[in-house]
One Martini backbone bead per residue (centre of mass of N, CA, C, O) as a GRO file, in nm:
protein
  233
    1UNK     BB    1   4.500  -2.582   0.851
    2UNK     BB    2   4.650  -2.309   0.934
    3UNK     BB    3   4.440  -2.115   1.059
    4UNK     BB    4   4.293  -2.288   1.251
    5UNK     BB    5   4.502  -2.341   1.450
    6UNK     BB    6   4.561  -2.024   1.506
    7UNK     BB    7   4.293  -1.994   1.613
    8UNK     BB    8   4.310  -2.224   1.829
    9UNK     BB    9   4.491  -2.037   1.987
   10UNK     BB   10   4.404  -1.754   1.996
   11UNK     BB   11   4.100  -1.813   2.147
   12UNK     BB   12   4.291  -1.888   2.430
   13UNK     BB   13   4.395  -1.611   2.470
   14UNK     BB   14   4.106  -1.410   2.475
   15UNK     BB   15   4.012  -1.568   2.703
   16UNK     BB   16   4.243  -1.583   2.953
   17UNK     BB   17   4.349  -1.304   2.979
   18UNK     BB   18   4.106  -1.146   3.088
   19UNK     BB   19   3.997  -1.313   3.297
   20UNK     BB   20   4.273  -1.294   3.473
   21UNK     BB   21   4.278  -1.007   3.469
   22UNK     BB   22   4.046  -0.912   3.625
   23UNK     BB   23   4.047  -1.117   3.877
   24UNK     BB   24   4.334  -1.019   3.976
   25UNK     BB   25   4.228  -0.726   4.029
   26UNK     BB   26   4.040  -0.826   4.257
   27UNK     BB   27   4.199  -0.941   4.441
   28UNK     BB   28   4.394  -0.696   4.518
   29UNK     BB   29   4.139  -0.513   4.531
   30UNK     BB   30   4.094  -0.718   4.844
   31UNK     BB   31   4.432  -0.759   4.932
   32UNK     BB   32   4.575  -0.513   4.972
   33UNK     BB   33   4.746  -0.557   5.228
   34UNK     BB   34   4.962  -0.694   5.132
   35UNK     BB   35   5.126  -0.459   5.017
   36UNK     BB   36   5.149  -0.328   5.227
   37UNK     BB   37   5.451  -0.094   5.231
   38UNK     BB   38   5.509  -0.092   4.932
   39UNK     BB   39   5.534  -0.009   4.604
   40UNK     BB   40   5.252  -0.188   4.576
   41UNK     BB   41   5.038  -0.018   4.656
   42UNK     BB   42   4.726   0.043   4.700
   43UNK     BB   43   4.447   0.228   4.602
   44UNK     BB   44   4.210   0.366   4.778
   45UNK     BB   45   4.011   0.359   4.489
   46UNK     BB   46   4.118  -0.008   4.500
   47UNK     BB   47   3.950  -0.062   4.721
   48UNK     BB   48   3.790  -0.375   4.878
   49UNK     BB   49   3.561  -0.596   4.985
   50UNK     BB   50   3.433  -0.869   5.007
   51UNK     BB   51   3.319  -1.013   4.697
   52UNK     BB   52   3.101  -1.099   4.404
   53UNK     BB   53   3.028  -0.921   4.166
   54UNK     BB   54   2.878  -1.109   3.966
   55UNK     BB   55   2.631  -1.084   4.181
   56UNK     BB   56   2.638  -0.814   4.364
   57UNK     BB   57   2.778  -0.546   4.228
   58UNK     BB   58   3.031  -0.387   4.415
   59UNK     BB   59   3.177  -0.356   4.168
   60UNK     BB   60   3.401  -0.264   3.890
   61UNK     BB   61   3.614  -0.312   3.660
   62UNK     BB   62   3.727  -0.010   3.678
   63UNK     BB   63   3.808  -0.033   3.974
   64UNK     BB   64   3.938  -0.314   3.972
   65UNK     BB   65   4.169  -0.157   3.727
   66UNK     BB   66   4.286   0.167   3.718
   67UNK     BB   67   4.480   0.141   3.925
   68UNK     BB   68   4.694   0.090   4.141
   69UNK     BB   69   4.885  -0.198   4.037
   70UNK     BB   70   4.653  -0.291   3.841
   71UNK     BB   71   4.697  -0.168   3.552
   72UNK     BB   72   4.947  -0.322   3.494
   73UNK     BB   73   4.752  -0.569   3.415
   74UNK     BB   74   4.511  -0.447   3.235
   75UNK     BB   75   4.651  -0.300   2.993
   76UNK     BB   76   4.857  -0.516   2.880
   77UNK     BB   77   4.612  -0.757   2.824
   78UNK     BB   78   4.439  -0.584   2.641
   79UNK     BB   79   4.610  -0.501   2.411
   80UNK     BB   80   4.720  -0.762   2.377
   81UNK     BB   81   4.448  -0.878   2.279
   82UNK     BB   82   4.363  -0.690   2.038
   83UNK     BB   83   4.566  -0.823   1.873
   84UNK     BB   84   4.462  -1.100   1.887
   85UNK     BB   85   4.253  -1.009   1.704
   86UNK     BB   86   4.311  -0.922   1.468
   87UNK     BB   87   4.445  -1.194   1.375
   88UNK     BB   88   4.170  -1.357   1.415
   89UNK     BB   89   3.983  -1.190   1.208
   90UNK     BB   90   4.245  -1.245   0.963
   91UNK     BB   91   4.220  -1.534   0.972
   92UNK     BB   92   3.882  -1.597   0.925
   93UNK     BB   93   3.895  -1.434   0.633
   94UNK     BB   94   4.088  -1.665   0.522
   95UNK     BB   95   3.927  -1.901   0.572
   96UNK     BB   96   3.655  -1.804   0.437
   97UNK     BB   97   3.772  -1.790   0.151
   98UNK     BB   98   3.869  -2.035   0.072
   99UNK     BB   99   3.576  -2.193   0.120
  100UNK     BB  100   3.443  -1.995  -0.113
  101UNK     BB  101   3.680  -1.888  -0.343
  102UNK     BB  102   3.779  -1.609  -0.230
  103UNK     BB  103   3.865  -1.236  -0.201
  104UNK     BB  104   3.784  -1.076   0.055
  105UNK     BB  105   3.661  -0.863   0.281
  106UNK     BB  106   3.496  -0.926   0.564
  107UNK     BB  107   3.257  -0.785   0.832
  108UNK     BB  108   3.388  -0.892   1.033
  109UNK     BB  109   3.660  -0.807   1.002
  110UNK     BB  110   3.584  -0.502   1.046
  111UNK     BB  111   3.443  -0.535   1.339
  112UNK     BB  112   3.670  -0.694   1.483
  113UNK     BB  113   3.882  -0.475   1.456
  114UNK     BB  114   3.726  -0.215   1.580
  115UNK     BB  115   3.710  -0.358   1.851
  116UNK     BB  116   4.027  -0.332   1.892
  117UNK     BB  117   4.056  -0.080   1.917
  118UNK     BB  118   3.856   0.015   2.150
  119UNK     BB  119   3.998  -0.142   2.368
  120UNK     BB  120   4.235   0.005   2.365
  121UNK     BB  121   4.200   0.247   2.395
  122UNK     BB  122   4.014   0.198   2.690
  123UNK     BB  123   4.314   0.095   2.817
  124UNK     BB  124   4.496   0.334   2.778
  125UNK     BB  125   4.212   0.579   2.935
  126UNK     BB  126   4.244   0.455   3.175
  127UNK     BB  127   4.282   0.658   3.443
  128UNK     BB  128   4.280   0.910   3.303
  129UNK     BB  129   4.256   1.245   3.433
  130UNK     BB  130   3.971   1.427   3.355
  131UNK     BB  131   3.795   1.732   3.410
  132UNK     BB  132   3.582   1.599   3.140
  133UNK     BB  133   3.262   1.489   3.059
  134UNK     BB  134   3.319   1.436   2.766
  135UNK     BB  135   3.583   1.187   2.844
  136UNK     BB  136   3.355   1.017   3.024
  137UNK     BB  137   3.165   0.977   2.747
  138UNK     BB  138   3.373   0.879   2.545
  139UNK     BB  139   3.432   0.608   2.750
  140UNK     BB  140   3.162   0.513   2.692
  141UNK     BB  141   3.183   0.502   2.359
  142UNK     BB  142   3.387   0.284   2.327
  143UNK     BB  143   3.317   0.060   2.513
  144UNK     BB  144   3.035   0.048   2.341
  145UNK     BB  145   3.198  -0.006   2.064
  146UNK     BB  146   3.327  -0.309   2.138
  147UNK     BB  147   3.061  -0.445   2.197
  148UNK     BB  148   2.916  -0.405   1.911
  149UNK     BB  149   3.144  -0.477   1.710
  150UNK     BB  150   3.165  -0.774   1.848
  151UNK     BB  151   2.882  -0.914   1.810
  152UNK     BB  152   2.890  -0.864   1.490
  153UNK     BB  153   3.115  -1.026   1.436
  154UNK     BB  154   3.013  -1.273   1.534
  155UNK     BB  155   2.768  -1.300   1.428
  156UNK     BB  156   2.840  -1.346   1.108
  157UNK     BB  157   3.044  -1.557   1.148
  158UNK     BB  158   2.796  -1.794   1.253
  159UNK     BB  159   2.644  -1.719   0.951
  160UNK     BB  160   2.885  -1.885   0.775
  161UNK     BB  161   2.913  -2.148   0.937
  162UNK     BB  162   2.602  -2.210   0.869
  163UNK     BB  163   2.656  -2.214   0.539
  164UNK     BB  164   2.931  -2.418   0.596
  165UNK     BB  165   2.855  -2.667   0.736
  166UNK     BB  166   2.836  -2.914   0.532
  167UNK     BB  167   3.144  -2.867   0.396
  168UNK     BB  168   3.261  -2.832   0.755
  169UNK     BB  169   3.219  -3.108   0.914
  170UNK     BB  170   3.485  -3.236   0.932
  171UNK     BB  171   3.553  -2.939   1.088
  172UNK     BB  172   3.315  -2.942   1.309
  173UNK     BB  173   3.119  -2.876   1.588
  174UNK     BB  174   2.793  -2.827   1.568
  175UNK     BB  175   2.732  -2.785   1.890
  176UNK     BB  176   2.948  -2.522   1.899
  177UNK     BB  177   2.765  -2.374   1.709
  178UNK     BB  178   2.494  -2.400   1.884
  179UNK     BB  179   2.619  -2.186   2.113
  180UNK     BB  180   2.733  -1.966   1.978
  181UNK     BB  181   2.446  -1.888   1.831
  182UNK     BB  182   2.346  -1.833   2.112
  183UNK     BB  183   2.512  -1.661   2.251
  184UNK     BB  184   2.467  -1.396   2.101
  185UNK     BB  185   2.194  -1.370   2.139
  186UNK     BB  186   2.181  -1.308   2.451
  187UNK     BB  187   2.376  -1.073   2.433
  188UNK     BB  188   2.152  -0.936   2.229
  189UNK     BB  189   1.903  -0.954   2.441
  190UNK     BB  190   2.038  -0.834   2.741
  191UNK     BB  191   2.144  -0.539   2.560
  192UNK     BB  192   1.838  -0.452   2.519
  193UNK     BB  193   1.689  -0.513   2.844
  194UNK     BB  194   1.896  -0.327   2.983
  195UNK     BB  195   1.899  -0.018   2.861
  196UNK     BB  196   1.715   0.145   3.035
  197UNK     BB  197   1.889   0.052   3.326
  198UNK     BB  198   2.181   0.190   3.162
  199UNK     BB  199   2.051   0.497   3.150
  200UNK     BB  200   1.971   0.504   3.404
  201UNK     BB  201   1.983   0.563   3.692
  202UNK     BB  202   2.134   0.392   3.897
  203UNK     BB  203   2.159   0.030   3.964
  204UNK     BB  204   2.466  -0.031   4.028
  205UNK     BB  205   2.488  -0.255   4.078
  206UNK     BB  206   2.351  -0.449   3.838
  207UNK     BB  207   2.572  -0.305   3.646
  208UNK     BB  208   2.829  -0.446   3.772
  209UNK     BB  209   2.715  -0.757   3.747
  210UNK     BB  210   2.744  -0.703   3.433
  211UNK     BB  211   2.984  -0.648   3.354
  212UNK     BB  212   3.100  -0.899   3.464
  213UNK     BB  213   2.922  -1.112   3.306
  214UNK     BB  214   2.940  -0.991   2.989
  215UNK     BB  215   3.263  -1.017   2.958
  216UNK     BB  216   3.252  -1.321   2.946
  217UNK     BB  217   3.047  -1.372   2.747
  218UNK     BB  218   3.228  -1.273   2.524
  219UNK     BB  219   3.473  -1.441   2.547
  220UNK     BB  220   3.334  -1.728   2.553
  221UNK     BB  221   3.336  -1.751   2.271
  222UNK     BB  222   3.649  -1.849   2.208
  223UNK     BB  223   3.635  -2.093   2.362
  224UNK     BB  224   3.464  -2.225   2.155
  225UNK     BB  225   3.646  -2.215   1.927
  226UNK     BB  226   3.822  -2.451   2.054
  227UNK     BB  227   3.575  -2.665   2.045
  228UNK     BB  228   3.519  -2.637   1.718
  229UNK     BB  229   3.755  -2.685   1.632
  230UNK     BB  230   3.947  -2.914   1.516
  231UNK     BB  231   4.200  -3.141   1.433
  232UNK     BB  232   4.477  -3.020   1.234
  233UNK     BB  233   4.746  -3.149   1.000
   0.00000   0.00000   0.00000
């Protein structure tokens, strides 16, 4: 089927592009030395030394991708990566149309998209200085509203595909159905247990080696994504 391809194609770009663009952004603004005094010198608030954050949590993916001339690289491939859920998750409405027989926009299509559009969103408007508390706290709500839709689109879909594994079972490993549908509870039962500690003050490194490895395994799911569907001609 055609949109299988597409989708296998798809699902690593959406995994290898923002994964490359944030640590291309942690590497530039650990050696940030290298650029000194060429035009694209690093922004002072946009520096720091040797760290591991998803370890440590010595920075945050906000800082080490905000500023010049990090944001060069994480604007366009965030925004790049929106377009291509977008794609992924109307190629995958009309699989599972055909597989089901029917013609319906499903509901992981609409939180699919809706996630692509505030991912879009907060990388248009990361960095970008507004003195008004307001802008920082809507900046934390669309943030937060790409992952709470990126989650529930996932999780329907994965839902879909236990309903039809025995019909679709000729093209797909059932292994890494169950692997998806593993990674998506982790990732809303660490997002339920973490709620009280990101919603209070402090544990900043805490938070910051979360939103690290957090955005990894959100990523994560469409890598699966390559390994679920077999190769179909």
């Amino acid at each position: 089927m055609n949109e299988i391809a597409q989708i296998r194609k798809l699902s690593l770009w959406i995994f290898f592009i923002p994964l490359l663009a944030i640590n291309l952004c942690l590497i530039i603004s650990q050696n940030y030395e290298v650029l000194e005094n060429t035009f694209l010198s690093v922004d002072m608030l946009g520096r720091s030394g040797f760290s591991i954050p998803y370890l440590d949590g010595s920075l945050s993916i906000s800082r080490a991708s905000r500023t010049f001339p990090q944001y060069l690289i994480f604007k366009p491939a965030m925004i790049f990566t929106a377009v291509i859920l977008y794609y992924y998750w109307s190629n995958n409405n009309n699989l599972i149309n055909k597989f089901y027989s029917s013609n319906i926009n499903y509901k992981f299509k609409t939180f699919g998209i809706l996630s692509a559009v505030f991912l879009a969103i907060h990388s248009i408007f990361l960095g970008i200085k507004f003195d008004i508390q307001i802008y920082k706290l809507m900046r934390r709500v669309v943030l937060l509203l790409f992952i709470i839709f990126e989650l529930i689109a996932q999780g329907i879909l994965v839902y879909h595909f236990f309903k039809l594994k025995e019909k679709i079972s000729d093209l797909i490993n059932k292994k890494i159905l169950i692997l998806k549908a593993l990674l998506v509870s982790i990732l809303i039962v660490v997002a339920i247990l973490s709620l009280p500690i990101l919603i209070d003050k402090g544990n900043t490194h805490f938070k910051h080696a979360l939103e690290w490895n957090y955005f990894v395994g959100v990523i994560l799911f469409y890598f699966f994504t390559r390994l679920f569907w077999r190769r179909t001609t």
